[in-house]
N, CA, C and O of each residue as an XYZ file, in Angstrom:
844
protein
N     -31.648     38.971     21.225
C     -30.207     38.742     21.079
C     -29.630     39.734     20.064
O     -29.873     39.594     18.865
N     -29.011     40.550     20.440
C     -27.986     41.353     19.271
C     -27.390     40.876     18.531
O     -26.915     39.815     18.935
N     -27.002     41.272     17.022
C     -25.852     41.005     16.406
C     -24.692     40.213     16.877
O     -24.314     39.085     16.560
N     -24.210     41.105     17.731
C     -22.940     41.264     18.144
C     -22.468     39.877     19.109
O     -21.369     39.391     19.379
N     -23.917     39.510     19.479
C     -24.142     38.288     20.803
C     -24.152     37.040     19.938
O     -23.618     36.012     20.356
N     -24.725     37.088     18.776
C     -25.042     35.992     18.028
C     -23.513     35.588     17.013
O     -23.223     34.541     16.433
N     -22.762     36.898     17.116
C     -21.787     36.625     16.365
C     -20.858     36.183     17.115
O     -20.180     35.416     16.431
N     -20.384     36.266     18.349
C     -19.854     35.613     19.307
C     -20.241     34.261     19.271
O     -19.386     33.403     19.054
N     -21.053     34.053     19.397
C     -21.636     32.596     20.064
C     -21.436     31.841     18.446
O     -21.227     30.633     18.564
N     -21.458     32.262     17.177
C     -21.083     31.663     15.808
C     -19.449     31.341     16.140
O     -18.929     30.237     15.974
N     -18.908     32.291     16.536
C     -17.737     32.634     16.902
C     -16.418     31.329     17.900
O     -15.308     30.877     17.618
N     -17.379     31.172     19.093
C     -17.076     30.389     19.694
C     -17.521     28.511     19.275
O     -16.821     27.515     19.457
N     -18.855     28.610     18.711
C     -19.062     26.839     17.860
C     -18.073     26.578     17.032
O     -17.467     25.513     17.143
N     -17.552     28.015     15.521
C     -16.744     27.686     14.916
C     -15.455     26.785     15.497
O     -15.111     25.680     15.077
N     -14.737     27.681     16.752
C     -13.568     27.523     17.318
C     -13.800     25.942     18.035
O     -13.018     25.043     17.725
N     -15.010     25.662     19.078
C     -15.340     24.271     19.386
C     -15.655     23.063     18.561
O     -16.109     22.035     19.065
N     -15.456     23.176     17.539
C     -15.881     22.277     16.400
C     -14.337     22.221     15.628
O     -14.072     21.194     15.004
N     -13.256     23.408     15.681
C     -11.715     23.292     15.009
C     -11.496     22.170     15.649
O     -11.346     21.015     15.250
N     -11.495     23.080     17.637
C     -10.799     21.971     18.672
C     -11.217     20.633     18.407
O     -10.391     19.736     18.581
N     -12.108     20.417     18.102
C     -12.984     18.746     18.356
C     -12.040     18.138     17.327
O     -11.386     17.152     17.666
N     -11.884     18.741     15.845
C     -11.105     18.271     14.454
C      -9.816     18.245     14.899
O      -9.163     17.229     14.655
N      -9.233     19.275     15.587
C      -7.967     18.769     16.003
C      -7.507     17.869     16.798
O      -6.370     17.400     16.756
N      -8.517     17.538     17.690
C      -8.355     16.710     18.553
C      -8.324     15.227     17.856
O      -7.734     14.312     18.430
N      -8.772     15.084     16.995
C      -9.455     13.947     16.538
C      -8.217     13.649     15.362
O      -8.229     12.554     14.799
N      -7.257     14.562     15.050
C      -6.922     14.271     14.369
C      -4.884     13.954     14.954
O      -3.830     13.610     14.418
N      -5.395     14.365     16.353
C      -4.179     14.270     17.154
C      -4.259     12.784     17.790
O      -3.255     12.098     17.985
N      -5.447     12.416     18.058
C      -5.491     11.254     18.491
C      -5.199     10.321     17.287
O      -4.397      9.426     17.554
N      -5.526     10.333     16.420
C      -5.403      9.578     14.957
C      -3.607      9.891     14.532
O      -3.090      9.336     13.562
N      -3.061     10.578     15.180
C      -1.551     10.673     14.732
C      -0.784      9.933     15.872
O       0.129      9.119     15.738
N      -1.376     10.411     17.068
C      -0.776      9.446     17.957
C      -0.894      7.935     18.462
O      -0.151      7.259     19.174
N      -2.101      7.659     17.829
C      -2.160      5.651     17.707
C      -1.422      5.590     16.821
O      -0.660      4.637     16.977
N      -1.165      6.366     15.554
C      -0.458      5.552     14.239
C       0.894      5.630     14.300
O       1.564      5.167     13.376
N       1.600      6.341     15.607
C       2.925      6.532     15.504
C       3.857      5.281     15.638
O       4.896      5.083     15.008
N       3.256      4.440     16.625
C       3.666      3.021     17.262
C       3.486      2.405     16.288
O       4.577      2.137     15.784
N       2.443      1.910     15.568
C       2.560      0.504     14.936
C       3.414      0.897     13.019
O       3.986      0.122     12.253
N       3.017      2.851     12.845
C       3.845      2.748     11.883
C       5.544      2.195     11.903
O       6.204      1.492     11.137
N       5.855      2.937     13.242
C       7.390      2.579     13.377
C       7.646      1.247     13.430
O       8.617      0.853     12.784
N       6.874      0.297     14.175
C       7.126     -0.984     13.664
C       7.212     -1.207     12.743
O       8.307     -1.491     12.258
N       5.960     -1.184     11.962
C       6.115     -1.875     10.362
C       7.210     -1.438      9.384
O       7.508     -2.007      8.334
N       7.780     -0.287      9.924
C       9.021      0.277      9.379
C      10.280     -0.656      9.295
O      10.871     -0.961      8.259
N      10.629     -1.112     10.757
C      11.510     -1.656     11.172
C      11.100     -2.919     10.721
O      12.257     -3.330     10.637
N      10.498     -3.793     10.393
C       9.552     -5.017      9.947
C      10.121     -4.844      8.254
O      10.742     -5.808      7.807
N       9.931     -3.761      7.435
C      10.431     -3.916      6.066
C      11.982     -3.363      6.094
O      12.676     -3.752      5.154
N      12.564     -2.558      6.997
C      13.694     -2.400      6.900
C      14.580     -4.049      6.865
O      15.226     -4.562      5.952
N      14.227     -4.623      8.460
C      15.128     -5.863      8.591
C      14.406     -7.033      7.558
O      14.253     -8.142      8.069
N      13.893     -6.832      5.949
C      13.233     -7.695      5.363
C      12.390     -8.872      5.930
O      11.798     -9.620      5.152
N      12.331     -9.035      7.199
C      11.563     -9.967      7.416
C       9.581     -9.449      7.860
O       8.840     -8.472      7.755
N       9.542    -10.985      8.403
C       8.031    -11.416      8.609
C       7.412    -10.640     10.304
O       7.790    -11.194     11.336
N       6.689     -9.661     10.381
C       6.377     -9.509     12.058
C       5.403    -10.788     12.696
O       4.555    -11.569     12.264
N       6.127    -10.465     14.091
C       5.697    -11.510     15.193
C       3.837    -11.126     15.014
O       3.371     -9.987     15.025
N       3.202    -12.151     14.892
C       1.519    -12.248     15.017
C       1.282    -11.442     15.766
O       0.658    -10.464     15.355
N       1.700    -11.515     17.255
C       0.956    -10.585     18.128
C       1.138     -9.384     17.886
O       0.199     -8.607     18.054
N       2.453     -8.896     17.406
C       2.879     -7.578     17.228
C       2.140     -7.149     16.018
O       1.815     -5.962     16.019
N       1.844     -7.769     15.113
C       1.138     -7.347     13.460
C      -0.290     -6.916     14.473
O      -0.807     -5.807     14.610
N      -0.563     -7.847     14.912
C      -2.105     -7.689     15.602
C      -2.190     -6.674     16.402
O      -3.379     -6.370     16.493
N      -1.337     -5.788     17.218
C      -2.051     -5.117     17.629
C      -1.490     -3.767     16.965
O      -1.937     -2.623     17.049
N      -0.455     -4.224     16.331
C      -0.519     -2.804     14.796
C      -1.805     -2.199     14.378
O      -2.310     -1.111     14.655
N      -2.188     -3.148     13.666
C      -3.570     -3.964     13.022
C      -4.952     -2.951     14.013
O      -5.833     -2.197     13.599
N      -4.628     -3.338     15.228
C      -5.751     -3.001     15.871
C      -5.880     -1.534     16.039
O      -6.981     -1.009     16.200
N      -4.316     -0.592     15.989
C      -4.227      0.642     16.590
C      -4.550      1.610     15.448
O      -5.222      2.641     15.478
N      -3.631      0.772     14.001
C      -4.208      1.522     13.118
C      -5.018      1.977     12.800
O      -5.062      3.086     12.269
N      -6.520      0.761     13.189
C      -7.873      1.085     12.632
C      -8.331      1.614     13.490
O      -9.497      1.934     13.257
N      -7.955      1.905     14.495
C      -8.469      2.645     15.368
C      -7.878      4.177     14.827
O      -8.796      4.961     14.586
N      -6.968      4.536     14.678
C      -6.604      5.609     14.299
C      -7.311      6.181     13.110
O      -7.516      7.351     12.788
N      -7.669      4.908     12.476
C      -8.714      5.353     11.172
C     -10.084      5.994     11.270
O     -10.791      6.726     10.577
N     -10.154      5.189     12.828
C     -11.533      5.662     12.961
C     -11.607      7.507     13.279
O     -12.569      8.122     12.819
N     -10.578      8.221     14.039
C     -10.036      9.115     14.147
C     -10.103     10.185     13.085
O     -10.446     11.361     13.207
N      -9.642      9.425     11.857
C      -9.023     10.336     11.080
C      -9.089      9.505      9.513
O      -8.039      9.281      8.911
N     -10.510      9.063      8.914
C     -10.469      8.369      8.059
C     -10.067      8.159      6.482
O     -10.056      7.220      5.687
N      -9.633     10.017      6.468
C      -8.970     10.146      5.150
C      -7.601     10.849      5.251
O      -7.015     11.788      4.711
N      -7.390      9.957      6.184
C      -5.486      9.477      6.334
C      -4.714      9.054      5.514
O      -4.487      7.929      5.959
N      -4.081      9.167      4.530
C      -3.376      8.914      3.373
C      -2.360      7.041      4.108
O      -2.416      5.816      3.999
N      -1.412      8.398      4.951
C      -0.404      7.724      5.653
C      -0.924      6.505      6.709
O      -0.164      5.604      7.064
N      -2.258      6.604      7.135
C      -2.832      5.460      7.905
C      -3.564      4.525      6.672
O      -3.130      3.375      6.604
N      -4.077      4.705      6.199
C      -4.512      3.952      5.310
C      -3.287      3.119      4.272
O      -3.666      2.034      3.833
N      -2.311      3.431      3.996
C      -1.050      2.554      3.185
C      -0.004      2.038      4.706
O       0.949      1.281      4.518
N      -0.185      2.317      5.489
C       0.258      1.524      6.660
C      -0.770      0.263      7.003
O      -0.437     -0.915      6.873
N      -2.127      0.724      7.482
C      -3.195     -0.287      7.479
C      -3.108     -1.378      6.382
O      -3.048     -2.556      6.735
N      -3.098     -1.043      5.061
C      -3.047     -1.874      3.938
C      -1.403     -2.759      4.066
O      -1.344     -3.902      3.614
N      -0.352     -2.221      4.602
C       0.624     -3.279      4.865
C       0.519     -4.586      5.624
O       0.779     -5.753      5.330
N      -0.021     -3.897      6.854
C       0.022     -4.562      7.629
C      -1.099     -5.977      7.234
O      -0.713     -7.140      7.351
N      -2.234     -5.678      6.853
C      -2.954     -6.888      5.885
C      -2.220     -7.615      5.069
O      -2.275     -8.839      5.185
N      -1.168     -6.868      3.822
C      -0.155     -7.860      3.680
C       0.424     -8.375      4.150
O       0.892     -9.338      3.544
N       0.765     -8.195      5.297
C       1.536     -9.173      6.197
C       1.153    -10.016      6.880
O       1.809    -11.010      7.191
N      -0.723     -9.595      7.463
C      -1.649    -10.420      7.857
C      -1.424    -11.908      6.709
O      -1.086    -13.033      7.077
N      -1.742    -11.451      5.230
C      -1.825    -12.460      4.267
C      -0.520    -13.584      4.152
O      -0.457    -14.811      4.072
N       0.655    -12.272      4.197
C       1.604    -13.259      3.951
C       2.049    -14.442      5.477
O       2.961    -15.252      5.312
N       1.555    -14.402      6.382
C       1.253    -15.108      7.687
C       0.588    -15.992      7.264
O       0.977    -17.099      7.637
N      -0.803    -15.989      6.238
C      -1.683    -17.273      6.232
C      -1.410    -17.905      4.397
O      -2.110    -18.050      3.395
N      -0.208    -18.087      4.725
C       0.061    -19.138      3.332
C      -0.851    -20.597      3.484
O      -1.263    -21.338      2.592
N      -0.955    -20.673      4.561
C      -1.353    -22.252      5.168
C      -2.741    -22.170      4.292
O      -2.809    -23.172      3.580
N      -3.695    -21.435      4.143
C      -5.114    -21.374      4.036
C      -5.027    -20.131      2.463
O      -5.149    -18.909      2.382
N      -4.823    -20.968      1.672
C      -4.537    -20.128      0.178
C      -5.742    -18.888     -0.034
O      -5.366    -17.803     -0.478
N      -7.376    -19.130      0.345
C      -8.332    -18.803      0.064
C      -8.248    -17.575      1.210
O      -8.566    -16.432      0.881
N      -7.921    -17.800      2.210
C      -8.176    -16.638      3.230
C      -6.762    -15.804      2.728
O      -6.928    -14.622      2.425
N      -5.415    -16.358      2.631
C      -4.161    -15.157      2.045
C      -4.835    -14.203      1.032
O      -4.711    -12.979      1.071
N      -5.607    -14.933      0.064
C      -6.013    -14.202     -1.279
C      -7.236    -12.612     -0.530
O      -7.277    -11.410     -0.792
N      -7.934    -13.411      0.321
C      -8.975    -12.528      0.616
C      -8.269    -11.381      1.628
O      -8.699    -10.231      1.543
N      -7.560    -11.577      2.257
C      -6.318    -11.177      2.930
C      -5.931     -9.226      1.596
O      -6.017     -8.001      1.690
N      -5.554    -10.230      0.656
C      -4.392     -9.638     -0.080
C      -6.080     -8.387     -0.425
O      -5.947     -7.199     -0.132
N      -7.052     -8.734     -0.844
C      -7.763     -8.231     -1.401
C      -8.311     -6.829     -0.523
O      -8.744     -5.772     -0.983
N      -8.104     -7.280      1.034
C      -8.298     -5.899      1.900
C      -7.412     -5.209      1.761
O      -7.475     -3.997      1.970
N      -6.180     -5.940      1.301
C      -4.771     -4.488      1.280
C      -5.225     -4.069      0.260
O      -5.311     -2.884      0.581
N      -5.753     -4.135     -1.183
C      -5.657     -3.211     -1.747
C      -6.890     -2.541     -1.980
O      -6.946     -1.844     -2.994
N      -7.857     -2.611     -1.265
C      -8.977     -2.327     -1.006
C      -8.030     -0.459     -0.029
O      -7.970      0.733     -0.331
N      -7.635     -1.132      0.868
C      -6.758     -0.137      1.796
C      -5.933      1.222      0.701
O      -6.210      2.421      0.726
N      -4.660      0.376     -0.380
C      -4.156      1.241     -0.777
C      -4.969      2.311     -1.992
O      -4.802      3.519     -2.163
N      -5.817      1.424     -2.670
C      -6.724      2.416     -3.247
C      -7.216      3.582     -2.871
O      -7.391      4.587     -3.561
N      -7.506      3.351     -1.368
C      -8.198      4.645     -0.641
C      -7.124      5.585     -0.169
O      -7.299      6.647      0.428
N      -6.015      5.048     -0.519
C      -5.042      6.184     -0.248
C      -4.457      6.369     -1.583
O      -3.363      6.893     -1.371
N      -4.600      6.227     -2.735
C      -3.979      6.560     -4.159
C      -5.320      7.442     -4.333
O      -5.105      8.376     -5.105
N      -6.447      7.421     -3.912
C      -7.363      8.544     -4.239
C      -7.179      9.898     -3.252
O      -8.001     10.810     -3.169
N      -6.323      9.837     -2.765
C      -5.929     11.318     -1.723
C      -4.430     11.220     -2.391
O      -4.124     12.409     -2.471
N      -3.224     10.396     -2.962
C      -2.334     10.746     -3.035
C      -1.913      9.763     -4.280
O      -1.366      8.661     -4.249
N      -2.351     10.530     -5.355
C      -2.604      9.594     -6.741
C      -0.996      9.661     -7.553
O      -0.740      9.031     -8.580
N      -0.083     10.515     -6.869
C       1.251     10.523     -7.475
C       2.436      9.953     -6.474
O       3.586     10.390     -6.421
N       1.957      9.023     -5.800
C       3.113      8.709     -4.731
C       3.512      7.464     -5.693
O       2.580      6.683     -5.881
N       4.663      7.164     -6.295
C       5.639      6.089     -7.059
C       5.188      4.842     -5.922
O       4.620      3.781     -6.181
N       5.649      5.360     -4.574
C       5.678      4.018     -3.395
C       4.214      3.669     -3.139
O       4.173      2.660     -2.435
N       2.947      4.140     -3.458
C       1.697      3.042     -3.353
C       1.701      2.524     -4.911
O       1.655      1.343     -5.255
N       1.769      3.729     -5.825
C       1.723      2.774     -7.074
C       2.664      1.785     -6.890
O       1.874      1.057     -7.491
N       3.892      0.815     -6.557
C       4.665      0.210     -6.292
C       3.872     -1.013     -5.576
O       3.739     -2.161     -6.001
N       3.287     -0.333     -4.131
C       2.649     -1.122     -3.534
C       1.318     -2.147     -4.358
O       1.118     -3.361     -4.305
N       0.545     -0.987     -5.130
C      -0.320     -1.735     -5.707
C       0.019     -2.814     -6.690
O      -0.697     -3.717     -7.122
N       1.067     -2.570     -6.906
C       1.679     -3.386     -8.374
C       2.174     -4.818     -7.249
O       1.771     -5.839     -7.806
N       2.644     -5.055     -6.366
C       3.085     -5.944     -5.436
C       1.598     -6.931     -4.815
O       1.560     -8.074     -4.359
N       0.755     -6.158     -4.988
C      -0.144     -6.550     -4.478
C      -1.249     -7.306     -5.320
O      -1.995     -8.223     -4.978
N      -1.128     -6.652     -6.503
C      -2.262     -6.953     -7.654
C      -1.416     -8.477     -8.066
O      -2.049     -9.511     -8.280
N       0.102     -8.403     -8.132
C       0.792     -9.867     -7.968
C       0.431    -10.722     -7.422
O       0.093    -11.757     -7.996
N       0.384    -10.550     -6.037
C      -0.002    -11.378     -4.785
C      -1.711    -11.803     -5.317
O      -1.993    -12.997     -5.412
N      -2.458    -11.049     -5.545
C      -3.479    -10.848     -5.619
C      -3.839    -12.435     -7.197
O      -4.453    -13.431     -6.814
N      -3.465    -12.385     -8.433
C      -3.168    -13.145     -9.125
C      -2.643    -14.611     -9.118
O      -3.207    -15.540     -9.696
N      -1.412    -14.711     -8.340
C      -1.172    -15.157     -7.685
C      -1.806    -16.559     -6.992
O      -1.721    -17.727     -7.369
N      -2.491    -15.950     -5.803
C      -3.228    -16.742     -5.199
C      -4.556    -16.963     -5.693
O      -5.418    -17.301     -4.883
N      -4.962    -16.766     -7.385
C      -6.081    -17.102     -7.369
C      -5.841    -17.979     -8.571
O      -6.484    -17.967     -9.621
N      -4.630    -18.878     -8.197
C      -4.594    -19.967     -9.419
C      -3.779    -20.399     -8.645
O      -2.933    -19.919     -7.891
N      -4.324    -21.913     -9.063
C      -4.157    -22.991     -8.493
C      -2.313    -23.300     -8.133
O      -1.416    -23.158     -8.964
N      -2.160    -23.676     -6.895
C      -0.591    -23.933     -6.925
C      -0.036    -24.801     -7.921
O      -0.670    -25.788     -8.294
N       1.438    -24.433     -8.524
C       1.988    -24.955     -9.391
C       2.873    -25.269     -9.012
O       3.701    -24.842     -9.817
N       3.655    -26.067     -7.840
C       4.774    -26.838     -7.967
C       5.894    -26.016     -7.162
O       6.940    -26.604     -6.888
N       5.759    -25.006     -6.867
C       6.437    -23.545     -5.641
C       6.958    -22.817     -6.762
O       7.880    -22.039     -6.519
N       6.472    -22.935     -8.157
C       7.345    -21.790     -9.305
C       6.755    -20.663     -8.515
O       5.907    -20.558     -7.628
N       7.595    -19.804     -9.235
C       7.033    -18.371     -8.556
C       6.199    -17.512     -9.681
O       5.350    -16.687     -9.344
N       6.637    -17.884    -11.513
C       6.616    -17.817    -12.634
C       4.709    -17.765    -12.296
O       4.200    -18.768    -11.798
N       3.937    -16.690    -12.582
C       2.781    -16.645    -12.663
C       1.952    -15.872    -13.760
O       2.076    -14.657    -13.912
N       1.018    -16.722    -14.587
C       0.811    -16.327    -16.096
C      -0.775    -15.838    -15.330
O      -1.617    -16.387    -14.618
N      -0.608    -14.710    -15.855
C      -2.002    -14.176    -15.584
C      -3.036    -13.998    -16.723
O      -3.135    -13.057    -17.511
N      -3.881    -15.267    -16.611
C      -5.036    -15.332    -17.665
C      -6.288    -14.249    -17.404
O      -7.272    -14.396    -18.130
N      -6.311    -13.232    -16.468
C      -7.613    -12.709    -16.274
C      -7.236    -11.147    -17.015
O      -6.145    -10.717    -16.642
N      -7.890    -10.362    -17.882
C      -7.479     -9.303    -18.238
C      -7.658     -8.287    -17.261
O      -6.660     -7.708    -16.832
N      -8.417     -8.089    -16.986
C      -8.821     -7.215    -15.827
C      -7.541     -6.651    -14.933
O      -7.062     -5.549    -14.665
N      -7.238     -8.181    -14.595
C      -5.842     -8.114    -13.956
C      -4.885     -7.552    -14.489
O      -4.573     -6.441    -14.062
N      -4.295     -8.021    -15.345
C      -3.296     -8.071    -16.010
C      -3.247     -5.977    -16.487
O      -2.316     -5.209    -16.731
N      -4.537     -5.829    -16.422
C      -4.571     -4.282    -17.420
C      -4.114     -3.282    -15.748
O      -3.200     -2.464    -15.641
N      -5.059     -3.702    -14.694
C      -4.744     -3.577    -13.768
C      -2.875     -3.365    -12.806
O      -2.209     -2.479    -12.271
N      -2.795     -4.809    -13.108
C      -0.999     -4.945    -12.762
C       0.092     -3.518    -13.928
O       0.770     -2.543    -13.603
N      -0.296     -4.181    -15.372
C       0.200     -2.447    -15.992
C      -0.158     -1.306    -15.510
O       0.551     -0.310    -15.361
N      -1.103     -1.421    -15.298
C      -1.787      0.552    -14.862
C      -0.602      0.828    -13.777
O       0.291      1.619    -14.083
N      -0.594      0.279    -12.708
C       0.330      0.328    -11.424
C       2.319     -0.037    -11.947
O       3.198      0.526    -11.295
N       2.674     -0.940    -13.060
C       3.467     -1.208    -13.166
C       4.542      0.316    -14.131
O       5.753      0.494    -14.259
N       3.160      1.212    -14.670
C       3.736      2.187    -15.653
C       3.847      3.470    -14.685
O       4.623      4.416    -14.821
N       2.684      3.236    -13.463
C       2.987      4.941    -12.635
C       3.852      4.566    -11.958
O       4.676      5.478    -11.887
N       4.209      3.595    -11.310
C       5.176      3.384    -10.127
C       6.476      3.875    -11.349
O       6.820      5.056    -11.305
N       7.018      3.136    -12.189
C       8.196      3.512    -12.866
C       8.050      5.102    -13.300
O       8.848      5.891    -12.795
N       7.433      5.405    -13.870
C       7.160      6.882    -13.999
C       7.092      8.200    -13.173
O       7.355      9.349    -13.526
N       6.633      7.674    -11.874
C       6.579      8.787    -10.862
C       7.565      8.379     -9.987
O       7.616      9.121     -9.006
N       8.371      7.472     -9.973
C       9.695      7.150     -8.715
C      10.364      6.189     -9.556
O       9.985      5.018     -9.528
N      11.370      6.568    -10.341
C      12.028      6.140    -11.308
C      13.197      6.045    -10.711
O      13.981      5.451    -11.452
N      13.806      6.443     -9.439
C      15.028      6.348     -9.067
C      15.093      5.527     -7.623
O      16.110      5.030     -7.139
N      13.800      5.508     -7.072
C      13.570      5.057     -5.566
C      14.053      3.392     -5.881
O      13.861      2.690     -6.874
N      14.710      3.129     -4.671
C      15.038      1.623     -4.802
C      13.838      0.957     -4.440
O      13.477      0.123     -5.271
N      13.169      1.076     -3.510
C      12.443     -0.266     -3.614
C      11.218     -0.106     -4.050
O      10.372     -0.896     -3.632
N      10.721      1.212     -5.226
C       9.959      0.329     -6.289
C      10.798      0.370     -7.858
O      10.523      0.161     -9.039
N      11.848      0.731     -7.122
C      12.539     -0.223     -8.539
C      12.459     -1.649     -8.300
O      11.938     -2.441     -9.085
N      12.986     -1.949     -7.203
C      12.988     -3.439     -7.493
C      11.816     -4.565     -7.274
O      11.911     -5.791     -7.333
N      10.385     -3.520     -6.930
C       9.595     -3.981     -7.570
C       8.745     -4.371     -8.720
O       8.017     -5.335     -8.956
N       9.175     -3.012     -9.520
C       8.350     -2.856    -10.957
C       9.743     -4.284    -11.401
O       9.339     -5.266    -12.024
N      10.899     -4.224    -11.097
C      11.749     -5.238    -11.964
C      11.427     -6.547    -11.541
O      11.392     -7.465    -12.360
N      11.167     -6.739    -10.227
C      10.542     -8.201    -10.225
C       9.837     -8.442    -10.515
O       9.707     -9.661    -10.625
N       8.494     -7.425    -10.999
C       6.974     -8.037    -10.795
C       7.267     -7.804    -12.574
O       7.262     -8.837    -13.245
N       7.468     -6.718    -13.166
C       8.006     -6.810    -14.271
C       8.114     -8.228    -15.297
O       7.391     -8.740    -16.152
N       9.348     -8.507    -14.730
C      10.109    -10.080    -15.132
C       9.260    -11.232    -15.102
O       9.464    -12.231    -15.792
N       8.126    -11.067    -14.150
C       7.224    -12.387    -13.925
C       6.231    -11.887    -15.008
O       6.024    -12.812    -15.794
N       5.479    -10.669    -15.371
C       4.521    -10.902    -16.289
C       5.287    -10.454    -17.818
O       4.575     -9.970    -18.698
N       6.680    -10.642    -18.040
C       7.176     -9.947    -19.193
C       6.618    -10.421    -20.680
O       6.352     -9.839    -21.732
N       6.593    -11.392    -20.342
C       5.720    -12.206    -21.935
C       3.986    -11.610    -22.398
O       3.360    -11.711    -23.453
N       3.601    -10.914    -20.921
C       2.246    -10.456    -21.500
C       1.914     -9.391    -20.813
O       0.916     -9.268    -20.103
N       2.837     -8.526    -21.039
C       2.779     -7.099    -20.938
C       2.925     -6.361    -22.109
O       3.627     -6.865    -22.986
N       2.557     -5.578    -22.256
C       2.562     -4.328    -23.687
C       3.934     -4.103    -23.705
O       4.713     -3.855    -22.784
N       4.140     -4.259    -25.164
C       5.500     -3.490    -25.570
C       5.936     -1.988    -24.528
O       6.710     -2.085    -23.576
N       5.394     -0.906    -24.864
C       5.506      0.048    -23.787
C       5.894     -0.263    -22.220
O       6.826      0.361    -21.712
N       5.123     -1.287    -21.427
C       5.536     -1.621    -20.394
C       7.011     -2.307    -20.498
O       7.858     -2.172    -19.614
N       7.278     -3.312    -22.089
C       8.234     -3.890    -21.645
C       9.582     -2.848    -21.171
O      10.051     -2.881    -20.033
N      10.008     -2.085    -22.087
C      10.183     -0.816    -22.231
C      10.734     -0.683    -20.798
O      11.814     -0.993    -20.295
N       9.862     -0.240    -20.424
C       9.726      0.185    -18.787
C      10.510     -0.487    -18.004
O      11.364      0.108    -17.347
N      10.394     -1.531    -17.949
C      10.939     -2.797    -17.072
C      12.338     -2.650    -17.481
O      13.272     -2.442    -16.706
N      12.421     -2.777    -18.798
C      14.022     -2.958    -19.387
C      15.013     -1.694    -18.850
O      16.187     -1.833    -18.505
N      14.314     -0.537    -18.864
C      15.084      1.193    -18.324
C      15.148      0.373    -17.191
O      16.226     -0.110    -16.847
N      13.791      0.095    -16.382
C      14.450     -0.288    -14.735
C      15.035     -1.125    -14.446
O      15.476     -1.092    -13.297
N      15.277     -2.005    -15.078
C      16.662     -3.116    -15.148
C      17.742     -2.023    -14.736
O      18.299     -1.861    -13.650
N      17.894     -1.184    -16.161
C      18.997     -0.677    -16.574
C      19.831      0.126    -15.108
O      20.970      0.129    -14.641
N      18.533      0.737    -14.777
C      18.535      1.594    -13.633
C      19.152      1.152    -12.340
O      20.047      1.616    -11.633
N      18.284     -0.018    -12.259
C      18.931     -0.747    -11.205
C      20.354     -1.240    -11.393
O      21.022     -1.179    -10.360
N      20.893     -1.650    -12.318
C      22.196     -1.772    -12.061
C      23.251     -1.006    -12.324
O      24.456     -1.225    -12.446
N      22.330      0.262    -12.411
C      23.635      1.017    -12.928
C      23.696      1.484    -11.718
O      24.778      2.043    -11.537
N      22.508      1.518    -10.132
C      22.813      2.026     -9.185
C      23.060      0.751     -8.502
O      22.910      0.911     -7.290
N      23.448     -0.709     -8.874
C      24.006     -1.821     -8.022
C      23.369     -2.412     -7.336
O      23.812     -3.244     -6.544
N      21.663     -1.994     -7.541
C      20.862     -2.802     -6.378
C      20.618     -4.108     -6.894
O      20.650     -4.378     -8.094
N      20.285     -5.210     -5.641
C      20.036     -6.551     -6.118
C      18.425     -6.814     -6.613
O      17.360     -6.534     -6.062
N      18.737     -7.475     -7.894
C      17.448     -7.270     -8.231
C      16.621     -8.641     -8.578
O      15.438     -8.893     -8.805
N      18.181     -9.618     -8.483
C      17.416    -11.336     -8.608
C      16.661    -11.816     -7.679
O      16.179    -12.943     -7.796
């Protein structure tokens, strides 16, 4: 075999091995197009999606994952849609919690490909809530939740200081860091309180509802 034969044939695997990656990564864009646009329209009109429709979100996503597994944008879609899986099973407190625990299992793996996006830090901070939350005992439907575990709590700050810091003007993790904020304000670090108080400020100086 010549040079020249062997460099061809390097030539042509390189190029059959792009195609295969592109392919794979076209198929992984085109399952995630459908169930992202739902879940879009699902947080636009604030409400809850229909079961079947979450479910086969649910199903296309991970399939798209399988595609294309260090998907930023599939992976914080996937991780919604588990929140929404969770927020569906209020009925069964123990499965919502375990629920909540795959979403952020999900958004983690996309804050390690996209560690400055304000909107997963946001997400995580919503979630590490949820997450708290459901792992103490119901109190009466307050919403008011004192988080005795540090872990947590150091956790909920870590997410409560990048989200305000890296998307300081975006509405809806302003009006998350201000809700989730307000619920742990008594045992958060001075510095965080800080934080919360600018995004108060913020928020009403741009009029959004934040009760």
């Amino acid at each position: 075999m010549t040079r020249s034969t062997a460099a061809r044939i390097v030539v042509t695997l390189v190029i059959l091995l792009f195609s295969v990656y592109l392919g794979k990564i076209g198929a992984a864009e085109f399952l995630r197009l459908e169930p992202c646009e739902y879940l879009d329209r699902v947080q636009a009109l604030n409400q809850l999606p229909a079961p079947i429709e979450l479910a086969r979100a649910t199903k296309r996503l991970r399939l798209a994952q399988r595609f294309d597994a260090d998907n930023p944008i599939i992976q914080e879609y996937l991780a919604l849609a588990i929140f929404y899986r969770a927020d569906l099973s209020g009925f069964d407190r123990n499965l919502q919690h375990d629920f909540f625990e795959q979403a952020m299992v999900e958004y983690q793996a996309a804050l390690k490909i996209r560690p400055n996006s304000g909107y997963l830090w946001a997400a995580v901070l919503l979630t590490q809530h949820a997450l708290i939350a459901t792992s103490k005992p119901e109190g009466g439907g307050q919403e008011q939740v004192v988080a005795t575990d540090p872990a947590a709590l150091k956790n909920l700050s870590l997410a409560l200081s990048r989200a305000s810091q890296l998307a300081p003007l975006e509405h809806g993790v302003l009006q998350r860091v201000v809700r989730v904020g307000r619920l742990y304000y008594t045992e958060i670090s001075d510095a965080d309180r800080l934080l919360v108080d600018a995004a108060v400020a913020r928020a009403l100086k741009l009029r959004l509802k934040i009760d």
